[in-house]
C-alpha positions as CSV (number, residue, x, y, z in Angstrom):
1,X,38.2,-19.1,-67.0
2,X,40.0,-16.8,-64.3
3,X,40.7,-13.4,-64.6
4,X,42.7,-11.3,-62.8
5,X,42.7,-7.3,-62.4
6,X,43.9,-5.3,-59.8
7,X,43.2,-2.5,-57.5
8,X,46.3,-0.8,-56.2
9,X,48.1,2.1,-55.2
10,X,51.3,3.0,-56.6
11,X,53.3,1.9,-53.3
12,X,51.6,-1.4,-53.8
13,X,51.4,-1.8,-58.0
14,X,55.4,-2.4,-58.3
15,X,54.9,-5.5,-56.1
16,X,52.6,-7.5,-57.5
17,X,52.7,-9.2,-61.0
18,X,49.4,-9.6,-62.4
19,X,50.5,-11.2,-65.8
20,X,52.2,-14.1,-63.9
21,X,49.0,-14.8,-61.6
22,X,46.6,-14.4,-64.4
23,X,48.8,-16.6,-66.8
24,X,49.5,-19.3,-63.9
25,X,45.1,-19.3,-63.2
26,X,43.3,-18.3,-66.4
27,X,42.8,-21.8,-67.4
28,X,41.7,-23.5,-64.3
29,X,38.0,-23.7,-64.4
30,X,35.7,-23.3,-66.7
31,X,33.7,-21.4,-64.5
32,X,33.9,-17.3,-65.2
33,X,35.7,-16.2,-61.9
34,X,36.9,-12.5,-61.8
35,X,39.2,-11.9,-59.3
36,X,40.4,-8.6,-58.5
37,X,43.6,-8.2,-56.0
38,X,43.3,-5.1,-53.7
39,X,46.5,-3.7,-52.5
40,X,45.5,-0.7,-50.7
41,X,45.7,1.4,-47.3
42,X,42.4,1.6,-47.3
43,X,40.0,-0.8,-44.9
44,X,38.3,-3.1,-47.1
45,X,37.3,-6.3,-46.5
46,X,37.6,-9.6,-48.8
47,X,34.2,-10.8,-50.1
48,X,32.7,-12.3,-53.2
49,X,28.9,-11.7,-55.6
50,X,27.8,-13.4,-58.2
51,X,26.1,-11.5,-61.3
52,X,24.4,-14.1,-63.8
53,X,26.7,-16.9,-64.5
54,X,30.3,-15.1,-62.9
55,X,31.6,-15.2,-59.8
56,X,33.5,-12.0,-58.7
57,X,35.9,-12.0,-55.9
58,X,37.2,-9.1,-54.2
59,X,40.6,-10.1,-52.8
60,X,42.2,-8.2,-49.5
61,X,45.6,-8.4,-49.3
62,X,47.4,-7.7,-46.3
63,X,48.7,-4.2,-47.4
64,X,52.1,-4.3,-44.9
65,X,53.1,-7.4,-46.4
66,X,52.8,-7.0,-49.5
67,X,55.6,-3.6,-49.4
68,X,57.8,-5.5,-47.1
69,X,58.3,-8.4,-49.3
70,X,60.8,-8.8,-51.8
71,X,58.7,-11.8,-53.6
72,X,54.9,-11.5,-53.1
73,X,53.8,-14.4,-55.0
74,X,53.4,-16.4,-52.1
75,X,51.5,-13.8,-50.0
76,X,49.5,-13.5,-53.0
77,X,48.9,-17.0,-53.8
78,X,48.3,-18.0,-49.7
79,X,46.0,-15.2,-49.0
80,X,44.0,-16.7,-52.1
81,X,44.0,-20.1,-51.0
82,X,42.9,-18.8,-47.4
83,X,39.7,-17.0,-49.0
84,X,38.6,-19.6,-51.5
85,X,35.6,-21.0,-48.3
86,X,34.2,-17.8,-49.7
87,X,33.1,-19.4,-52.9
88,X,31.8,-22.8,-51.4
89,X,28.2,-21.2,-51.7
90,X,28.0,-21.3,-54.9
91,X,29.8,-24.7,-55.8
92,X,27.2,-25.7,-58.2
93,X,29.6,-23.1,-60.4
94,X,32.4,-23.6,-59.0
95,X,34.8,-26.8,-57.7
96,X,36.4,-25.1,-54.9
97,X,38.5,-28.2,-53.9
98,X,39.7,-28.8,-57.1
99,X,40.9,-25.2,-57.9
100,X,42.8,-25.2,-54.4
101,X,44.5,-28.3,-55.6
102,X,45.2,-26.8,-59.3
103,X,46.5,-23.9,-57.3
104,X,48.4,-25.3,-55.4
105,X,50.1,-27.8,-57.8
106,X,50.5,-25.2,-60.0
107,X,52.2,-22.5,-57.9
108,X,54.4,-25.5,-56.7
109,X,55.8,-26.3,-59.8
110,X,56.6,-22.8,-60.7
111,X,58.3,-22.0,-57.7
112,X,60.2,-25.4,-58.9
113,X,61.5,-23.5,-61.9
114,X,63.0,-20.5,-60.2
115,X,64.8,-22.7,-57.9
116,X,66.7,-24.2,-60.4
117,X,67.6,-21.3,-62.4
């Protein structure tokens, strides 16, 4: 189970589309994984606890990019992919491999369907 909050400002909020992510993740581990996606001015580092049996990672990302696009699903989904080594310590909770490759295959395929359309 993946969820997926937020913590933006309103330059940043408009941009990203947290029902999307959290509907293309939720069901890709069983693991609890909270992620939240920072979108701020503010310097903040990525970096990742666990409390009990959850994982929560506190995801940068890069502020400037994220305005300038037009689509930010792919900074979104890249900067993700980039930070996932940050859960490797605790892989006797989580498969990090195999949620990059769900990930992946999954953000390929829905890319996939706004090509066509």
């Amino acid at each position: 189970m993946i969820s997926i909050n937020g913590n933006v400002d309103m330059l940043s909020y408009p941009k990203i589309d947290f029902v999307w992510i959290n509907d293309l993740l939720k069901d890709l581990t069983d693991s609890k994984l909270y992620i939240t996606l920072v979108g701020r001015k503010e310097d903040t580092k990525t970096r990742v606890r666990k409390y009990k049996d959850a994982i929560y990672l506190w995801l940068v990302l890069p502020y400037q990019d994220i305005l300038a696009a037009d689509d930010t699903k792919p900074i979104i989904i890249n900067t993700l992919l980039e930070e996932l080594h940050r859960l490797e310590r605790y892989h006797e909770i989580v498969d990090v491999e195999g949620l990059s490759e769900g990930i992946k295959e999954r953000f390929g395929k829905s890319l996939n369907l706004f090509t066509f359309y």
